[in-house]
PyMOL CGO cylinders between C-alpha atoms (Angstrom):
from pymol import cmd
from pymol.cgo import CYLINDER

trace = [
    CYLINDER, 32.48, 175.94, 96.23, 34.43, 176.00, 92.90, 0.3, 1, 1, 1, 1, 1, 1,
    CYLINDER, 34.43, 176.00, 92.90, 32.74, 176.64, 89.79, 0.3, 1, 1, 1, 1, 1, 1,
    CYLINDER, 32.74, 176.64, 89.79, 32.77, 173.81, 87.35, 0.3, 1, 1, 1, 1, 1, 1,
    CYLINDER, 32.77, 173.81, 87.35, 30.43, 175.53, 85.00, 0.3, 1, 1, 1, 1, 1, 1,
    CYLINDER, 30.43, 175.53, 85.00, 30.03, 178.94, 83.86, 0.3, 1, 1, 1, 1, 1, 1,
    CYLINDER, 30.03, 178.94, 83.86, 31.44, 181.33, 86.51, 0.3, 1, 1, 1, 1, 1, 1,
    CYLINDER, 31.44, 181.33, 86.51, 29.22, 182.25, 89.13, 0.3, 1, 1, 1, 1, 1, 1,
    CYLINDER, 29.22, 182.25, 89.13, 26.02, 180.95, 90.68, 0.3, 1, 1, 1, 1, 1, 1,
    CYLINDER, 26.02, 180.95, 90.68, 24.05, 179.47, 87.50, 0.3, 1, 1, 1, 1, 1, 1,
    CYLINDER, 24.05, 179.47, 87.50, 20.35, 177.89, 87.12, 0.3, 1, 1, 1, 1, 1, 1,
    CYLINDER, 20.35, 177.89, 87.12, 22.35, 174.13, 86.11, 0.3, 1, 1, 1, 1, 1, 1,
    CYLINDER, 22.35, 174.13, 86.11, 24.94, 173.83, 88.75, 0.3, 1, 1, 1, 1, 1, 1,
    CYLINDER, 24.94, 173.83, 88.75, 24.49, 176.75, 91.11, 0.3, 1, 1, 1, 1, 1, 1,
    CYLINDER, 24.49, 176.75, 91.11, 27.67, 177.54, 93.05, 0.3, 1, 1, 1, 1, 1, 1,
    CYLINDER, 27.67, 177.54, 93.05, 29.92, 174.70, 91.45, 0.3, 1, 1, 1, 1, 1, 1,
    CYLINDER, 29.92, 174.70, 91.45, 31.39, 171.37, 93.69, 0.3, 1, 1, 1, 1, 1, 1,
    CYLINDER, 31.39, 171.37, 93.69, 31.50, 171.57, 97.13, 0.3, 1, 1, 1, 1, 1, 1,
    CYLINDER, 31.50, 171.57, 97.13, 35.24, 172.20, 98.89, 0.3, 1, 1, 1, 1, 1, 1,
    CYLINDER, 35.24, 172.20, 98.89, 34.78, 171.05, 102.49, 0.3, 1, 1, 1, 1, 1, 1,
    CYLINDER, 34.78, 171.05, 102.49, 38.87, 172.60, 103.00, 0.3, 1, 1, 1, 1, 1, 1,
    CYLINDER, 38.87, 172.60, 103.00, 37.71, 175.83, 101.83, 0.3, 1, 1, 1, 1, 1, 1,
    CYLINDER, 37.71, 175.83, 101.83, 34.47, 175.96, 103.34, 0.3, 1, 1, 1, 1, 1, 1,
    CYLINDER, 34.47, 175.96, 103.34, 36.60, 174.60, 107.11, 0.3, 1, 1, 1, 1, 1, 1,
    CYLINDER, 36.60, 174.60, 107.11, 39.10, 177.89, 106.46, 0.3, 1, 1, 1, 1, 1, 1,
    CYLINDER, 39.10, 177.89, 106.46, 36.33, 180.42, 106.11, 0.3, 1, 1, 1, 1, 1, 1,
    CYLINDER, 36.33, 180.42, 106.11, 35.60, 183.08, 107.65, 0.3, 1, 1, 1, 1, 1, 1,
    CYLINDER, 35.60, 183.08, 107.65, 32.27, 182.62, 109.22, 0.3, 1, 1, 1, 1, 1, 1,
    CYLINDER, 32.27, 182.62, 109.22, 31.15, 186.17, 109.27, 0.3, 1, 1, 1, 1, 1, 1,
    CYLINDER, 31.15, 186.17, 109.27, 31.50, 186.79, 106.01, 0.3, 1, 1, 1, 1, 1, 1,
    CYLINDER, 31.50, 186.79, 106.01, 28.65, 186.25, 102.99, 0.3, 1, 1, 1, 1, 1, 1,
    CYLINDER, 28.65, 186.25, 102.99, 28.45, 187.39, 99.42, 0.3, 1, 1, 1, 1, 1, 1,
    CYLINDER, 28.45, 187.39, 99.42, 25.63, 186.82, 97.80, 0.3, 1, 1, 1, 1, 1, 1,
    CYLINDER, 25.63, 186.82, 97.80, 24.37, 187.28, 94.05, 0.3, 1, 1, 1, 1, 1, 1,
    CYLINDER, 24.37, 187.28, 94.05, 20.65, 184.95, 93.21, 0.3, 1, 1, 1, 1, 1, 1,
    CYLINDER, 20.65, 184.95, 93.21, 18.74, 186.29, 89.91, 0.3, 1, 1, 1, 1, 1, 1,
    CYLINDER, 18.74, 186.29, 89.91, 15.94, 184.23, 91.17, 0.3, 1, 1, 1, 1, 1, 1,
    CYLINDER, 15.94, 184.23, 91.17, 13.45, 184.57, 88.00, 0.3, 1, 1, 1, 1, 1, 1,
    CYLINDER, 13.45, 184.57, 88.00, 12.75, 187.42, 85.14, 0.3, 1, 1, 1, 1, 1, 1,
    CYLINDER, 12.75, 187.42, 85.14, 9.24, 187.87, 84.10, 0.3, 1, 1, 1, 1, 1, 1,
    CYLINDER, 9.24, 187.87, 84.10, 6.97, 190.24, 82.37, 0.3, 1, 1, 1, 1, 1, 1,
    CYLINDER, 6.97, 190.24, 82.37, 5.82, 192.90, 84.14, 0.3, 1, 1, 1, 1, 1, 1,
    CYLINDER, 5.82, 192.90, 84.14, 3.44, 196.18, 83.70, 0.3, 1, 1, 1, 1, 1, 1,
    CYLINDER, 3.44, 196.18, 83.70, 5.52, 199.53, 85.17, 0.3, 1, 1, 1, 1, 1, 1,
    CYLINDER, 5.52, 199.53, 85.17, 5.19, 202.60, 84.40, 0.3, 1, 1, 1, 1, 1, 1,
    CYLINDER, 5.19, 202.60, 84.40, 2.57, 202.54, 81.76, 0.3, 1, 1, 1, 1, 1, 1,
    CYLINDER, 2.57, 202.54, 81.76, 4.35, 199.35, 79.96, 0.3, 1, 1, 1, 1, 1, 1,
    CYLINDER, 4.35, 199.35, 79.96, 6.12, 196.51, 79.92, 0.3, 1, 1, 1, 1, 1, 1,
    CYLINDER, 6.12, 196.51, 79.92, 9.06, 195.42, 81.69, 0.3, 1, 1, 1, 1, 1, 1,
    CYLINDER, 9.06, 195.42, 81.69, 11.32, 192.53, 82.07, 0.3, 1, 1, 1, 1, 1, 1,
    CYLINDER, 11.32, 192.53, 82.07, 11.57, 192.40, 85.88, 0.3, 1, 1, 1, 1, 1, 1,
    CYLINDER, 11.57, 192.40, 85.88, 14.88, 190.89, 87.21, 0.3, 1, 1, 1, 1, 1, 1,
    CYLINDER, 14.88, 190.89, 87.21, 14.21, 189.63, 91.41, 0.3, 1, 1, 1, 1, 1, 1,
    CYLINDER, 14.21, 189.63, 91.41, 16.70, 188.07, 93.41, 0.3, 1, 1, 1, 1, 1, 1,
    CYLINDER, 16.70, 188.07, 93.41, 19.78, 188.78, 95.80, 0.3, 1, 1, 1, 1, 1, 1,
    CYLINDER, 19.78, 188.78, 95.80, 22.76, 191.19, 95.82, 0.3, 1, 1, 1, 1, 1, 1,
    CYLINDER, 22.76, 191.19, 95.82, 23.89, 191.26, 99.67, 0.3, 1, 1, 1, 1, 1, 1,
    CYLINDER, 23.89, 191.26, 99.67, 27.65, 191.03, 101.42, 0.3, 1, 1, 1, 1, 1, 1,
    CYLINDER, 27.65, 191.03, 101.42, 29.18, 191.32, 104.53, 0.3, 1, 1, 1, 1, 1, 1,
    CYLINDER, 29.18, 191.32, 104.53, 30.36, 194.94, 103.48, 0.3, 1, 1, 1, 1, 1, 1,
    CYLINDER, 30.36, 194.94, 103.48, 27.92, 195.66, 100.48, 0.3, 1, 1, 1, 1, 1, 1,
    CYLINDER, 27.92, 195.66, 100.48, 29.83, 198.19, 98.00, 0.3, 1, 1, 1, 1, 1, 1,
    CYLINDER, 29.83, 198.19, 98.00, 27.86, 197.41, 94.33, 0.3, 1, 1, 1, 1, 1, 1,
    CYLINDER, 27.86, 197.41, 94.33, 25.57, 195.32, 92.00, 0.3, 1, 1, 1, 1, 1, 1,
    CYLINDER, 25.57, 195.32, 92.00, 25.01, 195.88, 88.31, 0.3, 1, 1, 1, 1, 1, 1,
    CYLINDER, 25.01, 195.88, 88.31, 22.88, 193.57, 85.85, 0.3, 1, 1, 1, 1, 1, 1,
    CYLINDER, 22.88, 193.57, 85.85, 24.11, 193.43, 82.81, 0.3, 1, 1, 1, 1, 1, 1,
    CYLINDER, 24.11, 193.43, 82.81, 23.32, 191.56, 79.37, 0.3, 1, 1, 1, 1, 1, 1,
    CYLINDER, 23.32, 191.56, 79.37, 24.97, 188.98, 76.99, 0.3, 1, 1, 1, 1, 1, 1,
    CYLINDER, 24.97, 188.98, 76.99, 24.17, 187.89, 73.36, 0.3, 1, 1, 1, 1, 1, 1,
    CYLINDER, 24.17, 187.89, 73.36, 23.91, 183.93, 73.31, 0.3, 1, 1, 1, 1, 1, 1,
    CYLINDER, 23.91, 183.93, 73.31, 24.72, 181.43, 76.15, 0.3, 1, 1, 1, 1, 1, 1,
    CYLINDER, 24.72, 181.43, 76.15, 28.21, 182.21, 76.64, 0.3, 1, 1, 1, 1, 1, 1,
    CYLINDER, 28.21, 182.21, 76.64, 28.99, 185.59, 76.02, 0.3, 1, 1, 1, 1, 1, 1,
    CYLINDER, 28.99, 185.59, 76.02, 31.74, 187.02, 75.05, 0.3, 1, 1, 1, 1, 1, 1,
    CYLINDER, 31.74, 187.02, 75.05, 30.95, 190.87, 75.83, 0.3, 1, 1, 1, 1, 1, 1,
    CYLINDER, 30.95, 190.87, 75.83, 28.72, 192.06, 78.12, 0.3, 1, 1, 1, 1, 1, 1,
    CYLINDER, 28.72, 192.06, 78.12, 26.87, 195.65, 78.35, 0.3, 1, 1, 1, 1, 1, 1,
    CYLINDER, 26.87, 195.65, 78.35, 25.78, 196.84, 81.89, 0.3, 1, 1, 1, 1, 1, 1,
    CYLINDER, 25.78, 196.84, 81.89, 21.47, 197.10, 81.65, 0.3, 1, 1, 1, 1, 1, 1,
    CYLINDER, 21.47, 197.10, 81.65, 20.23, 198.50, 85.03, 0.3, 1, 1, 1, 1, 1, 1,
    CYLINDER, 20.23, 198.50, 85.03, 21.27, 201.08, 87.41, 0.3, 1, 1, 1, 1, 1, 1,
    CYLINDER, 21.27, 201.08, 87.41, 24.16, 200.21, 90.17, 0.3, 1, 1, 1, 1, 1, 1,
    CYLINDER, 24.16, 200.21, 90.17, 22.56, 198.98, 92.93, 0.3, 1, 1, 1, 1, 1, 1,
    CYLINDER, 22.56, 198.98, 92.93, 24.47, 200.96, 96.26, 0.3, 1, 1, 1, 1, 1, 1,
    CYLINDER, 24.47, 200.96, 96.26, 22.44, 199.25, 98.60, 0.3, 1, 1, 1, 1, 1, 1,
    CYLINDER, 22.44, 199.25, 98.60, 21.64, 195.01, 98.90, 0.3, 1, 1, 1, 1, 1, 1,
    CYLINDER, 21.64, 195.01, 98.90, 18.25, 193.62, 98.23, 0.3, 1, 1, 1, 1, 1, 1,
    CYLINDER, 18.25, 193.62, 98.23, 17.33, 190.11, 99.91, 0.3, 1, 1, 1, 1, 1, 1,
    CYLINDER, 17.33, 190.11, 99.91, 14.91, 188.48, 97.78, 0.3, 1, 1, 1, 1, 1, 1,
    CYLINDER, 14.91, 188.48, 97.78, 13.18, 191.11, 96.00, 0.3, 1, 1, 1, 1, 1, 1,
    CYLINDER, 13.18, 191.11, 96.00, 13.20, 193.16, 92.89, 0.3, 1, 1, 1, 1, 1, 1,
    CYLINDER, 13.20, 193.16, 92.89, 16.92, 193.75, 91.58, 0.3, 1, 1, 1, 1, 1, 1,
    CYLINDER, 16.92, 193.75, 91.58, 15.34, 195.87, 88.79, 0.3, 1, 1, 1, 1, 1, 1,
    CYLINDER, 15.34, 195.87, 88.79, 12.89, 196.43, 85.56, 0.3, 1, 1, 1, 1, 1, 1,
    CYLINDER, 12.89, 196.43, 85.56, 14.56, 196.27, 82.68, 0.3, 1, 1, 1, 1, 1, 1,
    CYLINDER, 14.56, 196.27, 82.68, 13.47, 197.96, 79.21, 0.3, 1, 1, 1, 1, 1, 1,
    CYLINDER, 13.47, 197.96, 79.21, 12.68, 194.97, 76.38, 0.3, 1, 1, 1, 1, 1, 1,
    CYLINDER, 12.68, 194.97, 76.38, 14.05, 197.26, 73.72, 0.3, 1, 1, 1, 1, 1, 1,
    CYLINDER, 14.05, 197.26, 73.72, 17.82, 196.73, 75.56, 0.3, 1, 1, 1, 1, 1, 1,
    CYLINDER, 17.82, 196.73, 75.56, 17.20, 193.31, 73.90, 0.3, 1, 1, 1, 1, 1, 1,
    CYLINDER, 17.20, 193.31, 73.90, 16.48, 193.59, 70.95, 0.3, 1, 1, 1, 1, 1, 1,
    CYLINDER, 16.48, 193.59, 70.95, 19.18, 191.88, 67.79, 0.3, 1, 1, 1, 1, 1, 1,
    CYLINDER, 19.18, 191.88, 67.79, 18.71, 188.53, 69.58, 0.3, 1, 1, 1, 1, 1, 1,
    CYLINDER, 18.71, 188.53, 69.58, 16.55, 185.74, 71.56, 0.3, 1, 1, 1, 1, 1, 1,
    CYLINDER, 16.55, 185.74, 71.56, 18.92, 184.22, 73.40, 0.3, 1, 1, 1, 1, 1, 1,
    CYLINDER, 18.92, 184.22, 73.40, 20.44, 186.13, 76.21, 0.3, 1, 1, 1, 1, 1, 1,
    CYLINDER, 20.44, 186.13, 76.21, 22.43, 185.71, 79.28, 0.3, 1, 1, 1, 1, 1, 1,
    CYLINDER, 22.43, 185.71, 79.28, 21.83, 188.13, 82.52, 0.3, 1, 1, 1, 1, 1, 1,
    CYLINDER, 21.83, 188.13, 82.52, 24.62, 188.18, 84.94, 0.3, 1, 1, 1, 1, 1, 1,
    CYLINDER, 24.62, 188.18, 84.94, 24.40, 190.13, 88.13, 0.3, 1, 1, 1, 1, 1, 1,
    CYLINDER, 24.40, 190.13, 88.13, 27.59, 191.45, 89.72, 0.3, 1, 1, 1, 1, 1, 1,
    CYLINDER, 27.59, 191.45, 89.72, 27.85, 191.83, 93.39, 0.3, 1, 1, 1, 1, 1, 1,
    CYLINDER, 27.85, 191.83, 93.39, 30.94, 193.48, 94.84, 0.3, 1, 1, 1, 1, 1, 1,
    CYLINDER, 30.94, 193.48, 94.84, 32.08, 193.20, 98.06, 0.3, 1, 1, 1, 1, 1, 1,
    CYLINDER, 32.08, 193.20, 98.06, 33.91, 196.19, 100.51, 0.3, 1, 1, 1, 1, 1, 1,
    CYLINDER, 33.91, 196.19, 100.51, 37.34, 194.16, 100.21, 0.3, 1, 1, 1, 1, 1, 1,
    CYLINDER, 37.34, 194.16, 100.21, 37.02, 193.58, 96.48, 0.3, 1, 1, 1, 1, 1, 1,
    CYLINDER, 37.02, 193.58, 96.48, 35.66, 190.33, 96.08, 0.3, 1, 1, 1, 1, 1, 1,
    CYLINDER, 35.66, 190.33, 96.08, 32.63, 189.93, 93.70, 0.3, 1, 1, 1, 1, 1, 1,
    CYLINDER, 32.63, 189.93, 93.70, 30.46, 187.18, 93.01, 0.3, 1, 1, 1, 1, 1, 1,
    CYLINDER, 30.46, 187.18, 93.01, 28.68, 186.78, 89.94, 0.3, 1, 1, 1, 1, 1, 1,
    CYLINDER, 28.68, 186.78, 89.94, 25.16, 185.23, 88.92, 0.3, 1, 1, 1, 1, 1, 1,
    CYLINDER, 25.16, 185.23, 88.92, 23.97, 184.21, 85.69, 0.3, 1, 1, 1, 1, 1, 1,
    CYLINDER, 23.97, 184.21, 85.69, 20.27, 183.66, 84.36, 0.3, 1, 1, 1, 1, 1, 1,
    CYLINDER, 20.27, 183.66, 84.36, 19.92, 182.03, 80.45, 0.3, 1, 1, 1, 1, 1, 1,
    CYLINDER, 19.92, 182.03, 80.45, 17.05, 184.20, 79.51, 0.3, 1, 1, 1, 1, 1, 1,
    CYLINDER, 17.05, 184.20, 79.51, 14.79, 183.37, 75.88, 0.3, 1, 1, 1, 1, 1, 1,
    CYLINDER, 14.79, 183.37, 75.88, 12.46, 185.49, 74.24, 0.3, 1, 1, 1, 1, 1, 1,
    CYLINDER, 12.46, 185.49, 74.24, 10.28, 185.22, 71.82, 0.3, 1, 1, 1, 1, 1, 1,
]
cmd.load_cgo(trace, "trace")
């Protein structure tokens, strides 16, 4: 697919148009995958926690990181969770301390997957709090 949004998988257009000569050349075998699937409140460790679930998985898994945006469009990001070094197929990507949020309500989450050969994929998550 090509992005025709925001890069990456997103919650308004996911992976972007369709491109049926891209998707024909292929290679079959390989998958990269990066879903933040929701983010909701959560009680760990004696408090509260925004917990991040989805899916970081490839074909030759190297990394994922989360990391954190000011607005809807950021222009810097800052890394919020520790690397992943293994995937995670629908399940908890990580709990994330509320205080890493604080100067704003509107955020953007983007979780990095990288790929053996280099390639990453990227998904983003617009996330408000109040």
């Amino acid at each position: 697919a090509r992005d025709i949004d925001v890069p990456g998988k997103d919650q308004f257009t996911g992976y972007g148009l369709l491109d049926a000569g891209a998707a024909i050349a292929a290679d079959s075998d390989f998958h990269l995958v990066a879903n933040i699937a929701s983010v909701e409140a959560a009680r760990a460790q004696g408090g509260i926690v925004l917990r991040v679930s989805g899916s970081a998985s490839a074909s030759v898994f190297k990394s994922a990181r989360l990391e954190a945006g000011l607005g809807e469009n950021p222009a810097e990001w800052r890394v919020v969770s520790p690397r992943l070094d293994k995937p995670r197929l629908d399940g908890v990507l990580a709990d994330l301390d509320p205080a890493s949020f604080k100067g704003g309500k509107s955020w953007t989450l983007r979780l990095v997957v990288e790929s053996g050969g280099g390639r990453i994929r990227e998904s983003r998550y617009a996330l408000a709090l109040e």
